[in-house]
C-alpha positions as CSV (number, residue, x, y, z in Angstrom):
1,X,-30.6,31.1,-22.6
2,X,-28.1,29.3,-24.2
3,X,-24.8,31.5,-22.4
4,X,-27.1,30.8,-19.3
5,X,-26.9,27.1,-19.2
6,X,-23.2,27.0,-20.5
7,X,-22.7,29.6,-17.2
8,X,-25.0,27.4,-14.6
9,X,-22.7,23.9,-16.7
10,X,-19.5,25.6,-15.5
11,X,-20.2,26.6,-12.1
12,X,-21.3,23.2,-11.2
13,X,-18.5,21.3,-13.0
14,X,-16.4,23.7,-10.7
15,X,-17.7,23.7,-7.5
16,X,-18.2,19.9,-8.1
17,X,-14.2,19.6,-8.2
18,X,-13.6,21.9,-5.5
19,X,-11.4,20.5,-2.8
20,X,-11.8,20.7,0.9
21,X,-9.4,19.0,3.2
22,X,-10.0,15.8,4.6
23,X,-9.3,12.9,7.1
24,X,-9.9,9.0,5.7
25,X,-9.8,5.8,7.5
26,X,-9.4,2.8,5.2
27,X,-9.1,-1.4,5.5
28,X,-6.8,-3.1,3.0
29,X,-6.3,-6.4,1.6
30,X,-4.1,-7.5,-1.1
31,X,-2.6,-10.2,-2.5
32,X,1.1,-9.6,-1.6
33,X,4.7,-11.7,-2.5
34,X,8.0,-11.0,-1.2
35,X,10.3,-10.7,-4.3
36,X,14.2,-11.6,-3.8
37,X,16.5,-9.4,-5.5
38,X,18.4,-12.6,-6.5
39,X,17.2,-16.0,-6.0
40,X,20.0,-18.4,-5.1
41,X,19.7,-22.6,-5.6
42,X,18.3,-24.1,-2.6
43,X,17.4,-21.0,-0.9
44,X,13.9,-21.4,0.8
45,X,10.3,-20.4,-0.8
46,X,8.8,-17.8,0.9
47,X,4.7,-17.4,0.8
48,X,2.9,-14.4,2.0
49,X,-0.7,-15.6,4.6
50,X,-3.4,-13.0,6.1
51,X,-2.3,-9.7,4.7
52,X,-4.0,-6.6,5.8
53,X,-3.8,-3.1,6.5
54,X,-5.3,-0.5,8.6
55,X,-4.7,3.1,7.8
56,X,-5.4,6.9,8.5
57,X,-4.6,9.9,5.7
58,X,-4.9,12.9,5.6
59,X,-6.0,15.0,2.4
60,X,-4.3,18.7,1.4
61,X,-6.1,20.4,-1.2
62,X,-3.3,21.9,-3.9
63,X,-5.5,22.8,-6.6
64,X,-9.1,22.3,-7.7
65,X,-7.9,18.4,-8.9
66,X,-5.2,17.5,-7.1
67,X,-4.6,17.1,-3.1
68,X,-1.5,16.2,-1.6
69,X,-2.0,13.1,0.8
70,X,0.0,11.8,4.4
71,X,-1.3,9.7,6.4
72,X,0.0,6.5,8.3
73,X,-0.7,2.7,7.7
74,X,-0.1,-0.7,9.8
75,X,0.5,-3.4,7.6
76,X,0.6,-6.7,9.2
77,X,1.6,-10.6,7.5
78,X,2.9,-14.0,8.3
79,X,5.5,-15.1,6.1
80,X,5.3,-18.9,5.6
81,X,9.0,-19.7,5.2
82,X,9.5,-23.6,3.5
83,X,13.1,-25.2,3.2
84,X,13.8,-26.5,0.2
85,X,14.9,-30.0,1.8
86,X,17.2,-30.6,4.7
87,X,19.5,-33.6,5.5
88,X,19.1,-35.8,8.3
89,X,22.5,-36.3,9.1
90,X,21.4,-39.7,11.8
91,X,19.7,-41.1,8.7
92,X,21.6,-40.0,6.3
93,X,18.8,-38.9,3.9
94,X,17.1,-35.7,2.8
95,X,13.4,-35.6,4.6
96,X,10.4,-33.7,3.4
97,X,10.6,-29.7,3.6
98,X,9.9,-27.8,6.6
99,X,8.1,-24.8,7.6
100,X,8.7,-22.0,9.7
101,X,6.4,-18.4,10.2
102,X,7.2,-15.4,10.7
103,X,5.1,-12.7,11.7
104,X,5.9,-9.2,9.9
105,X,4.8,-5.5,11.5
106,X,5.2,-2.7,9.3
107,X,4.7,1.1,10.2
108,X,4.6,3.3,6.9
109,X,4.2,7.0,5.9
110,X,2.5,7.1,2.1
111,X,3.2,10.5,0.9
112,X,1.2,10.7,-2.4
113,X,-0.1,12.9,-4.9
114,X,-3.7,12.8,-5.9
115,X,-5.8,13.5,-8.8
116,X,-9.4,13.8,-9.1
117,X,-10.9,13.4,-12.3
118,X,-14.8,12.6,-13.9
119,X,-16.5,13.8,-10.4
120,X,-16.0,10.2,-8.9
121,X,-12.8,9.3,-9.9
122,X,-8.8,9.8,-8.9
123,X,-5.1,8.9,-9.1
124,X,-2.8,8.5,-6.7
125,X,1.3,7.8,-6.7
126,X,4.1,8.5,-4.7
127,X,7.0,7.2,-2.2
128,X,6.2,5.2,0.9
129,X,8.6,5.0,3.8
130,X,8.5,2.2,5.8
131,X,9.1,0.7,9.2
132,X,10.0,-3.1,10.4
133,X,8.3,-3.1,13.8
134,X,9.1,-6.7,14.9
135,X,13.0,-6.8,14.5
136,X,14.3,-3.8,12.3
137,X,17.4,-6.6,11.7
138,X,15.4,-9.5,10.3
139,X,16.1,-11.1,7.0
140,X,13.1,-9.4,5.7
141,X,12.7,-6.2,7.1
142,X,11.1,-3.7,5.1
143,X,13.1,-0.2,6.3
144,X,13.1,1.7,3.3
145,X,11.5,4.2,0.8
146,X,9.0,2.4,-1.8
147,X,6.1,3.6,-3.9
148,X,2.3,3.5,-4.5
149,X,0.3,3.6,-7.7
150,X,-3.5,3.8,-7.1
151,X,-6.4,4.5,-9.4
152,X,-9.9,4.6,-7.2
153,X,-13.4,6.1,-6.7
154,X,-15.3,8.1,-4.4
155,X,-18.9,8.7,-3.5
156,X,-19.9,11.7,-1.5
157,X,-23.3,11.8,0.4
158,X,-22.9,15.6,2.3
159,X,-19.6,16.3,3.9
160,X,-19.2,12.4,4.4
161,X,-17.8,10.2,1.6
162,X,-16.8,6.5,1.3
163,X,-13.7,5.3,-1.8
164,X,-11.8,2.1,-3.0
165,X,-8.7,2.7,-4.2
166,X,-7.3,-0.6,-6.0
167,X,-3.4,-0.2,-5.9
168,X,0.4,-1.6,-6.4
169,X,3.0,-0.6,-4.0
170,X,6.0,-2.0,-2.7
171,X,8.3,-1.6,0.3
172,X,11.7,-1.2,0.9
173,X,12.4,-0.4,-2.9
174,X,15.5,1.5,-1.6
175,X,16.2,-0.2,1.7
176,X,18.0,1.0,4.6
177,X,20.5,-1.9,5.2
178,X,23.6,-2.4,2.8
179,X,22.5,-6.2,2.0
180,X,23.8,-8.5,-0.5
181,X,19.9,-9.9,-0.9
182,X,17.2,-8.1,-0.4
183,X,13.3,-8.8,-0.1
184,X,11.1,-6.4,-1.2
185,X,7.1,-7.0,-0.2
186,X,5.3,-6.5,-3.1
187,X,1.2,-6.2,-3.3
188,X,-1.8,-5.4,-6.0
189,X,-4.6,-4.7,-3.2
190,X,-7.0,-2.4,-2.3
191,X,-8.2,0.1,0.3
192,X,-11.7,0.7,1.4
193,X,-12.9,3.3,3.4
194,X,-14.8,6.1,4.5
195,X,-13.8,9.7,5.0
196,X,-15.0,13.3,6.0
197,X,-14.7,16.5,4.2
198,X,-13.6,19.7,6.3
């Protein structure tokens, strides 16, 4: 009896971690900053406004716990740009700081590694490349290769499933333009979405 339990325990624990391909669509928010490889005095602040994400992957079964993952994701942002101070030159005096928005597009491939742990649970890491969409030669475009870190959960009802997947990634870790400063956009956020099993 006992050898049949233990037998019936292992099957299910193994068909429970079985992998099938499959295709997710996913939202994302996050709270995101764009960091300055050096910071010079009197350069302008820079704040990050209505972040989000909108995203497709696809996932590639490898072994019974992990899946490779591709997919692509449109990011979009408004980078609230505020001078420091300028100086009215008919006055001659400095006047109260100034603001100027721009709006950021980004196209980018995640190519990640995933594993699936605890029936519910995974991990996920790997590079991103990115695209600017706007104007590739902006001050802050993000052409580059950076990287994800996720840890997130999934619920399966049939073949149909929905996940969250908290993360950290930044773009443009190694960028594509030989720059004296760089900004990298930086982000703890998440992705939720739903997804179907092949």
């Amino acid at each position: 009896m006992k050898i049949k339990l233990l037998f019936l325990f292992l099957a299910l624990t193994v068909s429970t971690y079985a992998q099938k391909p499959a295709l997710r669509i996913f939202y994302g928010f996050s709270d995101a900053e764009l960091l300055e490889n050096e910071e010079l005095d009197g350069s302008p602040s820079n704040d990050i406004e209505n972040y989000y994400e909108l995203g497709a992957e696809v996932s590639i079964p490898l072994s019974k716990k992990i899946s490779l993952i591709a997919g692509l994701t449109y990011s979009k942002t408004t980078i609230k740009i505020q001078n420091v101070f300028y100086y009215n030159e008919i006055n001659n005096k400095s006047s109260m700081p100034h603001f100027r928005y721009n709006d950021l597009e980004i196209l980018s491939i995640p190519i990640l590694l995933e594993f699936n742990f605890w029936n519910y649970f995974f991990l996920n890491a790997g590079p991103v490349l990115s695209f600017e969409l706007n104007d590739p030669d902006i001050e802050y475009s993000q052409n580059g290769i950076g990287y994800h870190l996720g840890l997130g959960g999934q619920y399966n009802v049939g073949d149909f499933f929905v996940f969250a997947n908290p993360y950290f990634k930044q773009f443009g870790t190694i960028d594509f333009k030989d720059e004296t400063r760089d900004y990298n956009l930086s982000q703890f956020g998440a992705h939720v979405g739903i997804g179907y099993q092949f």
